[in-house]
C-alpha positions as CSV (number, residue, x, y, z in Angstrom):
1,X,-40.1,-10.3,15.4
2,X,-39.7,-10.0,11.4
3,X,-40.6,-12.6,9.4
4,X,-36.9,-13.0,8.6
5,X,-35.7,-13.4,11.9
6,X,-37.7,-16.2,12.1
7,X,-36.6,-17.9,9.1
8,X,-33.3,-17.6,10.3
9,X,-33.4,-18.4,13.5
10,X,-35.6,-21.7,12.4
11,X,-33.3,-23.0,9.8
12,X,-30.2,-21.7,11.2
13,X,-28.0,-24.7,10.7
14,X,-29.8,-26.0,7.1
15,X,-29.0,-22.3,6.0
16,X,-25.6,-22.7,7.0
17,X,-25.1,-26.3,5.6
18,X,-26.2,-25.6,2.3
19,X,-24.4,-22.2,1.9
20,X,-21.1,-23.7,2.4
21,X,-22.3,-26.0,0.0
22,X,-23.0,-23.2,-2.4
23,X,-19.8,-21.8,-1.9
24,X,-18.4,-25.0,-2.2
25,X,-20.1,-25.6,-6.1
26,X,-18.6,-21.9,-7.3
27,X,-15.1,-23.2,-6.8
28,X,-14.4,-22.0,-3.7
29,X,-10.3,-21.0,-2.8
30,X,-9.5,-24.2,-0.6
31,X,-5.9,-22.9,-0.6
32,X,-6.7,-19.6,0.6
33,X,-9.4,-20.6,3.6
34,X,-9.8,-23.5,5.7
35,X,-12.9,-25.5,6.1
36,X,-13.3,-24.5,9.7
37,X,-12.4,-20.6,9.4
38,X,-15.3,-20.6,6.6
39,X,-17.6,-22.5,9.0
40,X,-16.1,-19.8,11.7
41,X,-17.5,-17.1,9.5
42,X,-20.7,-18.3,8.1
43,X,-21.6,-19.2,11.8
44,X,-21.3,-15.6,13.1
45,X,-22.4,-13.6,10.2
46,X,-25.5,-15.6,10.1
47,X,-26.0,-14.8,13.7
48,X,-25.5,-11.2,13.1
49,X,-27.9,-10.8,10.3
50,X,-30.2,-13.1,12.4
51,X,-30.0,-10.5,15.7
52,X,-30.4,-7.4,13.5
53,X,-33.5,-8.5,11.9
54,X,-35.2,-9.2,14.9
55,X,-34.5,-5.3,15.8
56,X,-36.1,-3.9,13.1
57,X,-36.4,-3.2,9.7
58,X,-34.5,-5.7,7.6
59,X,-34.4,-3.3,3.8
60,X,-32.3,-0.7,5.8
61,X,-28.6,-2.3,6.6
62,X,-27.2,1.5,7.3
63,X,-29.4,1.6,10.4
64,X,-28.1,1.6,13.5
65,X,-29.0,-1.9,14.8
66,X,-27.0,-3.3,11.9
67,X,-23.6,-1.9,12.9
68,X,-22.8,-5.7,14.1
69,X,-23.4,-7.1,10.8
70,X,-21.1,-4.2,8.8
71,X,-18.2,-4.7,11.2
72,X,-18.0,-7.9,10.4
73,X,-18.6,-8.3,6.9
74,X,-15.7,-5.0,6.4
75,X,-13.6,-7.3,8.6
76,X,-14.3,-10.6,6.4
77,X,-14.1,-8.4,3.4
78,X,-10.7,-6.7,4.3
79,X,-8.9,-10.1,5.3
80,X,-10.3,-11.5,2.2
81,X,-8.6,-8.7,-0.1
82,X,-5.4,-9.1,2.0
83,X,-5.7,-13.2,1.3
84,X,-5.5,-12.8,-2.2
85,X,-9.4,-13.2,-3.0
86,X,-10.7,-11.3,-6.2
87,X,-13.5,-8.9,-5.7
88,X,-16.1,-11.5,-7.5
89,X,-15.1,-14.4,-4.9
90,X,-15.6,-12.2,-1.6
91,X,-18.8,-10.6,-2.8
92,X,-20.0,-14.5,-3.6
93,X,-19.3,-15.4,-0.2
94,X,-22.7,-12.9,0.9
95,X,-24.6,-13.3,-2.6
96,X,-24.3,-17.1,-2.6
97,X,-26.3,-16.7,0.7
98,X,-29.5,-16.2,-1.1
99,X,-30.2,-19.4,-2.4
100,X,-30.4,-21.1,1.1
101,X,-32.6,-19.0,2.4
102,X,-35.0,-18.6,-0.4
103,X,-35.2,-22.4,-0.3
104,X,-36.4,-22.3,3.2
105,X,-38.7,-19.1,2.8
106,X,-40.4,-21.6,-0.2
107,X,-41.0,-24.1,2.4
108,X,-42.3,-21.9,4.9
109,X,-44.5,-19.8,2.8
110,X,-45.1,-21.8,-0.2
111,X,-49.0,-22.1,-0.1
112,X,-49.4,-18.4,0.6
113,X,-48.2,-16.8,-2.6
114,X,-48.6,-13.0,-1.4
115,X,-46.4,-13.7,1.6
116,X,-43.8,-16.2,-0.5
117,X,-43.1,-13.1,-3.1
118,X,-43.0,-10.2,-0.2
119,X,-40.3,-12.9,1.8
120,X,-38.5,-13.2,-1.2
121,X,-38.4,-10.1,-2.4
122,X,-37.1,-8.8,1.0
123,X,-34.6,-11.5,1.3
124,X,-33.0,-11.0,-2.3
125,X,-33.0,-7.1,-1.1
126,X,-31.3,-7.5,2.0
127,X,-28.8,-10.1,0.8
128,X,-27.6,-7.5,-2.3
129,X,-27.3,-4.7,-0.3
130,X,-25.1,-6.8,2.2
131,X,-22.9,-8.2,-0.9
132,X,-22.7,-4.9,-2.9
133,X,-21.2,-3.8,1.0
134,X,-18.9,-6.3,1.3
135,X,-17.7,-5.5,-2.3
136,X,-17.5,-1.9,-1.0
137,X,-15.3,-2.8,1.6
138,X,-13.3,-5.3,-0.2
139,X,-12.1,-2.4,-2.6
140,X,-11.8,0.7,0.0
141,X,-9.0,-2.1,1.7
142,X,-7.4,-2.9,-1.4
143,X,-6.7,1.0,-1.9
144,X,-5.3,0.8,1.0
145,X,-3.0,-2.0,0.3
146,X,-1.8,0.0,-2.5
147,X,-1.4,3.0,-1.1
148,X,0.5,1.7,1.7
149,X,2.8,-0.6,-1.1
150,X,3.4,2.7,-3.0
151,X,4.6,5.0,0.0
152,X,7.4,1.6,1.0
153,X,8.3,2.0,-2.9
154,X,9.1,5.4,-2.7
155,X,11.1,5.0,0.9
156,X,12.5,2.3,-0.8
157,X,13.5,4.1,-3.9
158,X,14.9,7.3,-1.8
159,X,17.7,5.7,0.4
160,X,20.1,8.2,1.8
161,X,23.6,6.8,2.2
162,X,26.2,8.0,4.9
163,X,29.6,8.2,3.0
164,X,31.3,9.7,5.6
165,X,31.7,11.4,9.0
166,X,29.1,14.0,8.0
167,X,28.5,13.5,4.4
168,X,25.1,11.6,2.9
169,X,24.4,10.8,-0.3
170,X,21.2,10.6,-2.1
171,X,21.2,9.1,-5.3
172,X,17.6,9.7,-7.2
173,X,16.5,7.1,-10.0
174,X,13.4,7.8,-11.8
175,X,11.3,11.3,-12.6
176,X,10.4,13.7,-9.2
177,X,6.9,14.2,-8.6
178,X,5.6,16.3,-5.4
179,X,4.6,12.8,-3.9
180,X,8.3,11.3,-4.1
181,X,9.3,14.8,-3.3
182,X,7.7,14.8,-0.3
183,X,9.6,11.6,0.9
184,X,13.2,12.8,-0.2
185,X,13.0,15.9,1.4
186,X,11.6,14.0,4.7
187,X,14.0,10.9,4.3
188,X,16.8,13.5,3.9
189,X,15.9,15.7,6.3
190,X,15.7,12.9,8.7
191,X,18.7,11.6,8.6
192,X,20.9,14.9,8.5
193,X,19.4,15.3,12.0
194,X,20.1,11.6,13.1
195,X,23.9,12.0,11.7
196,X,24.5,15.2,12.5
197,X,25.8,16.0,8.4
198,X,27.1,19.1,6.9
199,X,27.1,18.2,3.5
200,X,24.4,16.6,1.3
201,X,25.0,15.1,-2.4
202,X,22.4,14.9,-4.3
203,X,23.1,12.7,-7.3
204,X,20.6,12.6,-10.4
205,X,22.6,10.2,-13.0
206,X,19.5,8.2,-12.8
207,X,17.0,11.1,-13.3
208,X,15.7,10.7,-17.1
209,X,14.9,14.6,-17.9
210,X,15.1,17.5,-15.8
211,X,12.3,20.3,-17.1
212,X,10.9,23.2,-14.6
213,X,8.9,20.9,-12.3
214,X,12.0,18.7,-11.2
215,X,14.4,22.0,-10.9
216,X,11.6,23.1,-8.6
217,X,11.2,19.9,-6.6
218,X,15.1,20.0,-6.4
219,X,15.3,23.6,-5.4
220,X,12.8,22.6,-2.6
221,X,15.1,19.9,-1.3
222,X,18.3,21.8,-1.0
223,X,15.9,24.9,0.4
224,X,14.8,22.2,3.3
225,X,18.4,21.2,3.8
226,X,19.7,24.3,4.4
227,X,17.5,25.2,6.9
228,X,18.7,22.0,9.0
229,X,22.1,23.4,8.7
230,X,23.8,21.1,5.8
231,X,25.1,22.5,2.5
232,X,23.7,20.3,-1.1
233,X,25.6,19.4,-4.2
234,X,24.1,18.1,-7.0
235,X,25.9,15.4,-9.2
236,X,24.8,13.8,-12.2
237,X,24.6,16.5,-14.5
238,X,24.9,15.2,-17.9
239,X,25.4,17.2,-21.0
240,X,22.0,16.9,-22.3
241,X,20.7,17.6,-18.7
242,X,23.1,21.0,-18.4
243,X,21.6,22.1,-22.0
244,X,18.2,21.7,-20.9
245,X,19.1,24.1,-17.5
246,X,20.0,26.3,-19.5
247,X,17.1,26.8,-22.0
248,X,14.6,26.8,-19.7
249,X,16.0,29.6,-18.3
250,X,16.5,27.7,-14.6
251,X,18.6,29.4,-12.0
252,X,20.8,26.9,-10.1
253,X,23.6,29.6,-9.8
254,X,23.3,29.2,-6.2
255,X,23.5,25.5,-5.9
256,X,27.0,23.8,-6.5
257,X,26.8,21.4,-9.6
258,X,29.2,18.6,-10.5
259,X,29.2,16.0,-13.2
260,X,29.9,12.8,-11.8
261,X,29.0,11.7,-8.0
262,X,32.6,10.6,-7.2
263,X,33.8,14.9,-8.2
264,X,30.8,15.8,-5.9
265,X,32.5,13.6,-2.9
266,X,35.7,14.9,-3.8
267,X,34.8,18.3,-3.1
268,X,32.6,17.4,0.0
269,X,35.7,16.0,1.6
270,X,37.7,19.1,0.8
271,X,34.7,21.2,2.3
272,X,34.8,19.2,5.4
273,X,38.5,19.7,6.1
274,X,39.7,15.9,4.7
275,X,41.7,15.0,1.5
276,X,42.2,11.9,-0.2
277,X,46.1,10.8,-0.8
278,X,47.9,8.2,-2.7
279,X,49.2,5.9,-0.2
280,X,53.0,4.8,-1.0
281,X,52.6,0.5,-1.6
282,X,55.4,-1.1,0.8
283,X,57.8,-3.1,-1.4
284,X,57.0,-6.8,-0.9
285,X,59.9,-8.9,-0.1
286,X,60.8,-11.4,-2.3
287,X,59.6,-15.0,-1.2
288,X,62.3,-17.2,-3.5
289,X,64.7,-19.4,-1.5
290,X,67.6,-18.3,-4.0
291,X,68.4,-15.6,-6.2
292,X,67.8,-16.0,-10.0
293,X,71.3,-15.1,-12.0
């Protein structure tokens, strides 16, 4: 058994006393963690660290016997970042570790100088390497978080509308990367196949410039669709837009184009065998008891 191990094991509850003091003198987030899920985690972290250093080298946290100890900090770490703790706040809750237990390696070792610095110098080793992990972790979550916020921003951003018995619209606000691409073509795809649609109108009124990139992303999307079977209009093309077609030399020749959404419908209708009529207004009979001469 390491030197360590027993320091831990010896002073296990004095460790954990004052390092919830510690924490508690760096302004710990009361608001975000209760007093008893923070005793929770001290408690079994401390045992972790305690059983892998009796296993083994302590200076070496990728080993195999500390696998315990790096489950759990990525799991304190990761519901931390989710929490709303910063980065500096969940790697204090490791580094502000070292404090206790170089207090009780001074008592322990304090008239044996040469054993005093190795113990702390081992200590202070271990306890960094476990807080620049937990900072590790705390960031590879909060990419995730993002990641995962960005991809519901872009389904979010990319509904497709059912207008009618087999017509969808999908109206595009915002520049086309292959990213957001990706998520049209699959949102659209999608739900051609859930409705069963013919026709497709894809509006771009809210699409700031159209240069080669976003005719080829476009050009992608009504490729996809006519695979599944259902036919694309584009509305939306603006003046500005149409000149800008025209001198980068884009072929949409193939693709039917119309100017405002509400023409695109029109013709959609027509294409699927329905017109729109003016409906005659019944006359309203007069509600007056008597006639007015």
């Amino acid at each position: 058994m390491s030197k360590l191990a027993e320091i831990f094991e010896k002073y296990q509850a004095d460790i954990i006393t004052d390092w919830i003091k510690e924490m508690s003198a760096a302004n710990r987030r009361k608001d975000l963690m209760s007093e008893s899920e923070l005793k929770l985690q001290t408690n079994e972290l401390l045992h972790a660290i305690t059983d892998a250093s009796k296993n083994g080298n302590s200076s070496d946290i990728n080993a195999p016997h500390w696998a315990p100890v790096r489950e759990m900090i990525t799991s304190i770490s990761s519901s931390r970042a989710k929490q709303g703790f910063t980065p500096t706040e969940t790697a204090s809750f490791v580094f502000s570790l070292k404090q206790p237990i170089s207090n009780r390696i001074r008592k322990e070792f304090g008239k044996d100088p040469d054993a005093l610095f190795e113990e702390l110098s081992a200590s202070n080793f271990l306890i960094d390497n476990l807080g620049l992990y937990s900072a590790d972790a705390y960031v590879k979550t909060r990419e995730q978080i993002i990641v995962r916020q960005q991809e519901e921003m872009l389904e979010l951003s990319t509904p497709v509308v059912k207008l009618w018995d087999g017509i969808l619209a999908l109206p595009l606000i915002g520049t086309l990367d292959s990213a957001r691409t990706q998520v049209v073509m699959e949102s659209l795809l999608r739900t051609i196949v859930e409705t069963n649609s013919q026709i497709a109108i894809i509006d771009i009124t809210g699409v700031p410039t159209v240069d080669t990139k976003v005719a080829q992303h476009l050009l992608k999307t009504v490729t996809a669709a006519r695979l599944m079977g259902a036919e694309c209009i584009i509305s939306g093309i603006r003046p500005q837009i149409a000149q800008t077609i025209v001198h980068l030399g884009i072929n949409l020749t193939d693709i039917i184009t119309k100017s405002k959404m509400s023409d695109a419908f029109a013709l959609a209708l027509q294409r699927t065998g329905k017109t729109v009529v003016k409906r005659m207004q019944p006359l309203i009979p007069s509600t007056n008891s008597g006639a007015v001469s």
